[in-house]
C-alpha positions as CSV (number, residue, x, y, z in Angstrom):
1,X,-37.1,220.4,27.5
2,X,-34.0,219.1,25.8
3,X,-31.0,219.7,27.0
4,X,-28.6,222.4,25.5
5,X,-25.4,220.9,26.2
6,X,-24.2,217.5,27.7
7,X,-26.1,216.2,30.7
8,X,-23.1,214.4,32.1
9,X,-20.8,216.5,34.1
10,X,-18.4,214.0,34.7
11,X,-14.6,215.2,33.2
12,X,-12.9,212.4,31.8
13,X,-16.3,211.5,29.7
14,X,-16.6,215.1,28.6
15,X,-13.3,214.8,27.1
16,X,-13.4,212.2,25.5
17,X,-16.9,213.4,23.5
18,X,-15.1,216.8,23.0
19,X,-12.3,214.4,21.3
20,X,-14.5,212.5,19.4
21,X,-16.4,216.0,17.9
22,X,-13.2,217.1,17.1
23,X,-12.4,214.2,15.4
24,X,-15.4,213.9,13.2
25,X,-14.8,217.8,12.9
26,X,-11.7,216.8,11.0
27,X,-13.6,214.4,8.8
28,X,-16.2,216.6,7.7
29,X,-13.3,218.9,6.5
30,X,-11.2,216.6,4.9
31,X,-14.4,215.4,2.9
32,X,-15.6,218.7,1.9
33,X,-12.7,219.3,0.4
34,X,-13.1,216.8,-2.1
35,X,-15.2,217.4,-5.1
36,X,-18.0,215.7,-5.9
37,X,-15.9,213.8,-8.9
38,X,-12.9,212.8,-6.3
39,X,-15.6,211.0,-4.1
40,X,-15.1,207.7,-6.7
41,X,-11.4,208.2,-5.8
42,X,-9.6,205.2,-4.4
43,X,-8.5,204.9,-0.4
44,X,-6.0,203.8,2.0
45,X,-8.4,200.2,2.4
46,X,-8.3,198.2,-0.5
47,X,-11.5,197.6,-2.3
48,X,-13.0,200.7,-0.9
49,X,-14.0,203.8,-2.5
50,X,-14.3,207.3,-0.7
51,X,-17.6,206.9,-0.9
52,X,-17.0,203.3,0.9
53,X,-15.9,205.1,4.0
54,X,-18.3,207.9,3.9
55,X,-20.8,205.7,3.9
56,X,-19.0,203.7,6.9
57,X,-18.6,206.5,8.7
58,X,-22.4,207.8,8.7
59,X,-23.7,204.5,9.0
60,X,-21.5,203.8,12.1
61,X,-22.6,206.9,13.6
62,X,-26.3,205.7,13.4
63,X,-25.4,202.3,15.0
64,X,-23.9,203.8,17.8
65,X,-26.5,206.1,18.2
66,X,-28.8,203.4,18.6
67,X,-26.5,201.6,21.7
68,X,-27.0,205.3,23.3
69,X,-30.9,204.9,22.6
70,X,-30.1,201.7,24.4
71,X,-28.8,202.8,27.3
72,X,-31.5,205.6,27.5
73,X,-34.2,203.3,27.3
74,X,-33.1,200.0,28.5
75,X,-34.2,198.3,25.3
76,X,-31.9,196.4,23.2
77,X,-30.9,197.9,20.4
78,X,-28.0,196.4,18.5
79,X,-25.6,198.3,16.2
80,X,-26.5,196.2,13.5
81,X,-28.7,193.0,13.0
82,X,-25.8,191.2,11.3
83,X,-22.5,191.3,9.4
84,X,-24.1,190.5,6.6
85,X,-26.3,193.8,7.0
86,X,-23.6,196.2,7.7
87,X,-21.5,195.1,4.8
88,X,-24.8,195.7,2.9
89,X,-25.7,198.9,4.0
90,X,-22.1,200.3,3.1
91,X,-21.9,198.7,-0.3
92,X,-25.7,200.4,-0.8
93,X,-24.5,203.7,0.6
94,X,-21.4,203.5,-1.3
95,X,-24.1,204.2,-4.7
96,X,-25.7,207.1,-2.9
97,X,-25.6,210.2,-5.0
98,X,-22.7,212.8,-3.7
99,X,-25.6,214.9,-1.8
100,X,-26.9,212.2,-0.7
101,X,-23.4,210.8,0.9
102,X,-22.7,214.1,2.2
103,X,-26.4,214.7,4.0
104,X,-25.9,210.6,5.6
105,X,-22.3,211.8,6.7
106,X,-23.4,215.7,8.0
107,X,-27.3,214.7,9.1
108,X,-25.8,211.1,11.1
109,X,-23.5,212.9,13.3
110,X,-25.4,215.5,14.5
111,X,-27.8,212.6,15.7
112,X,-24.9,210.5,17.4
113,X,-23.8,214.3,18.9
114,X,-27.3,215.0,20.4
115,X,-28.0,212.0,21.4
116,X,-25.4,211.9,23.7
117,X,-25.8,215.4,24.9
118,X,-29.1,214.5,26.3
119,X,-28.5,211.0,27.8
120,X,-28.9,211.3,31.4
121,X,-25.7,210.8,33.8
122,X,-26.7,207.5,35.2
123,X,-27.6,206.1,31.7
124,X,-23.9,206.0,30.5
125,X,-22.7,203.1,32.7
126,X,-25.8,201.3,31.3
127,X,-23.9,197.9,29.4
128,X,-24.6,197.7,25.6
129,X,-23.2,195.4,23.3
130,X,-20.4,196.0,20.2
131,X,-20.7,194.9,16.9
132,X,-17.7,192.9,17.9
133,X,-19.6,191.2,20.2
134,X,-17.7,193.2,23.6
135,X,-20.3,194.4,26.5
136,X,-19.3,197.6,27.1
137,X,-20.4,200.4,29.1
138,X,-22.3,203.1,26.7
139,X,-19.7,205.8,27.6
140,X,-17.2,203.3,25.4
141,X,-19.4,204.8,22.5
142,X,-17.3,208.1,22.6
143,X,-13.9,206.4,21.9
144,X,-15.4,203.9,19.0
145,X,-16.5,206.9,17.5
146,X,-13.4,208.6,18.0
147,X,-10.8,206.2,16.5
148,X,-13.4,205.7,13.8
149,X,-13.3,209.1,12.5
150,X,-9.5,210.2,13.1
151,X,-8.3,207.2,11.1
152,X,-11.2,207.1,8.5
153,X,-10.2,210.8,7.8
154,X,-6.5,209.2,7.0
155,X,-8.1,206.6,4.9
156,X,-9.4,208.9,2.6
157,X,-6.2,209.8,1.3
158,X,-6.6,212.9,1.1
159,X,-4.0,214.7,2.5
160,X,-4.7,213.6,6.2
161,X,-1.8,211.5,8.2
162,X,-1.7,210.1,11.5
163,X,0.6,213.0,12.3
164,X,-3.1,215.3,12.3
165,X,-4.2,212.7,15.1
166,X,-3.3,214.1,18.8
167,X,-1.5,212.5,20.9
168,X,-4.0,211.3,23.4
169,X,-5.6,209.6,20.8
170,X,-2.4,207.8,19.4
171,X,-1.3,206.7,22.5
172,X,-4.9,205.1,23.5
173,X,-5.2,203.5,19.8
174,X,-1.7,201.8,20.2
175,X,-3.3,200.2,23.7
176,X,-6.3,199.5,22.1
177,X,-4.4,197.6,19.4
178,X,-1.8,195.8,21.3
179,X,-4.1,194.9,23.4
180,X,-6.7,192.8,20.7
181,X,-3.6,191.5,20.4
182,X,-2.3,190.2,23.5
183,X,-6.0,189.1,24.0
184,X,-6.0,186.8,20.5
185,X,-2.2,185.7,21.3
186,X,-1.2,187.0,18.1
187,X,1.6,189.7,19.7
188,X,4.1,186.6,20.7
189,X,7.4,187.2,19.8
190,X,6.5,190.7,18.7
191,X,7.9,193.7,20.3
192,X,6.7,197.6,19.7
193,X,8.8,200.3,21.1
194,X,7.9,204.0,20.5
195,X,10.9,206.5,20.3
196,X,11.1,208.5,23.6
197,X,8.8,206.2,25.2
198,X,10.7,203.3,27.5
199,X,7.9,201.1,27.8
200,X,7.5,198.6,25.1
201,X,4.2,197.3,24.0
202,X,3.5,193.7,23.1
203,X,5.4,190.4,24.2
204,X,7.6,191.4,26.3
205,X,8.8,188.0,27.5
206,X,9.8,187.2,23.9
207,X,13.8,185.8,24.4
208,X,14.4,187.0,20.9
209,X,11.7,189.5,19.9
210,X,10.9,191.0,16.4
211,X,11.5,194.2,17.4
212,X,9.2,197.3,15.8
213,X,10.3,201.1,16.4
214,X,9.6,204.4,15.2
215,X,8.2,207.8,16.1
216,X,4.5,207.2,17.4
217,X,2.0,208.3,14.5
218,X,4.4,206.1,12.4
219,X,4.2,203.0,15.1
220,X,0.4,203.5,15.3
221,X,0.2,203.8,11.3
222,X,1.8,200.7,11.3
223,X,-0.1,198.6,14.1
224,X,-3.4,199.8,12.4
225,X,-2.5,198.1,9.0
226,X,-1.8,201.3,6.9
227,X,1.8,200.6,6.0
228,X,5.0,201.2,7.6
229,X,6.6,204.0,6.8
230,X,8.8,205.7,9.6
231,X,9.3,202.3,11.4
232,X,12.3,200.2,11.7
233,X,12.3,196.4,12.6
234,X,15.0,194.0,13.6
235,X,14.7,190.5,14.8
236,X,14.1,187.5,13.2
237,X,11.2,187.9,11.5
238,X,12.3,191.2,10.0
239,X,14.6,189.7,7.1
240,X,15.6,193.2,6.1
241,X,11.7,194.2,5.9
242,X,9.3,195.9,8.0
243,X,6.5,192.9,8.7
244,X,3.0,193.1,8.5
245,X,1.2,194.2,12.1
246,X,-1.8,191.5,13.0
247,X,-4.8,191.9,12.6
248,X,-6.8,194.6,15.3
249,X,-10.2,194.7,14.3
């Protein structure tokens, strides 16, 4: 008998799926409230329709429900079998008819959703592999899917800021970024400070740092590569602009 709501019991997981339903929650309701016309609309990401990242955003459900089929069933099963094939899949999906895009979007989460309500407790430390290459433990799955579909729903410029993203979420992303960073060595002389917030994020040995501020949606806007409004820099790299973030993903 399948289960009727999420085997796991632990809190901090449970959480974090509730954030991640929310978030795709706030998706689906940006996107129904385009018209079918508005789907060839442009986005935030350049070269991307909205049906770009509708596509993305079902197709990414489905490869990350196949890393919780993973660590069900012990059997690899990677997100996708190549860059190459991803980059296909979106660019096919992007040609899907508007009933079509919207049943991949709707009918893709609800698979990601049940799959993780019925993976057993002990399955979700099981270690499956990102796209990116990163072995992670499958409860990582709830957060990929989570900043996926906050800042996609931005991206379809439709109405949707990183103001409508919660907190929690903002303050994890900015981690999450800063730290690719640190990791590639691309943060050095860079530093991010979020107003109310006294601990900065980034190099914060730099002597003479470019320094980034601003309210947090507006820093995390800006760290994700979707512009800079609402932050300030100073330093010298700023020459009376706001610079470009590096690259996170």
């Amino acid at each position: 008998m399948v289960a009727r709501h999420d085997l796991t019991t632990d809190p901090c997981l449970q959480e974090d799926l509730l954030q991640a339903r929310r978030g795709t929650a706030f998706f689906a309701r940006k996107l129904n409230e385009l018209s079918d016309a508005e789907l060839d609309g442009g986005t935030r990401l350049p070269g991307w329709t909205r049906r770009h990242v509708v596509a993305h955003v079902g197709y990414n459900a489905r490869a990350l429900a196949r890393l919780i089929e993973w660590a069900a069933t012990g059997v690899e099963t990677p997100m996708y079998s190549s860059p190459e094939a991803r980059n296909q899949e979106i660019d096919f999906g992007a040609t899907l008819s508007p009933i079509a895009l919207r049943n991949l979007f709707d009918h893709s989460a609800v698979h990601l959703s049940v799959e993780w309500r019925d993976l057993p407790e002990a399955s979700w430390a099981r270690e499956v592999r990102t796209a990116q290459g990163r072995t992670v433990p499958a409860s990582e799955t709830a957060w990929l899917r989570t900043r996926e579909v906050w800042i996609h729903a931005v991206d379809l410029d439709n109405g949707a800021t990183f103001n409508d993203i919660p907190t929690p979420v903002l303050e994890r992303l900015l981690t999450d970024i800063t730290g690719a960073w640190r990791t590639r060595g691309t943060d050095t002389g860079l530093l991010v400070r979020v107003d109310g917030n006294n601990v900065p994020f980034g190099d914060s040995s730099a002597a003479d740092p470019t320094i980034i501020t601003g309210p947090l949606p507006a820093v995390v806007e800006w760290a994700a590569g979707r512009g800079s409004n609402g932050v300030t820099a100073a330093g010298p790299a700023a020459n009376e602009r706001v610079p470009a973030a590096p690259q996170w993903i």
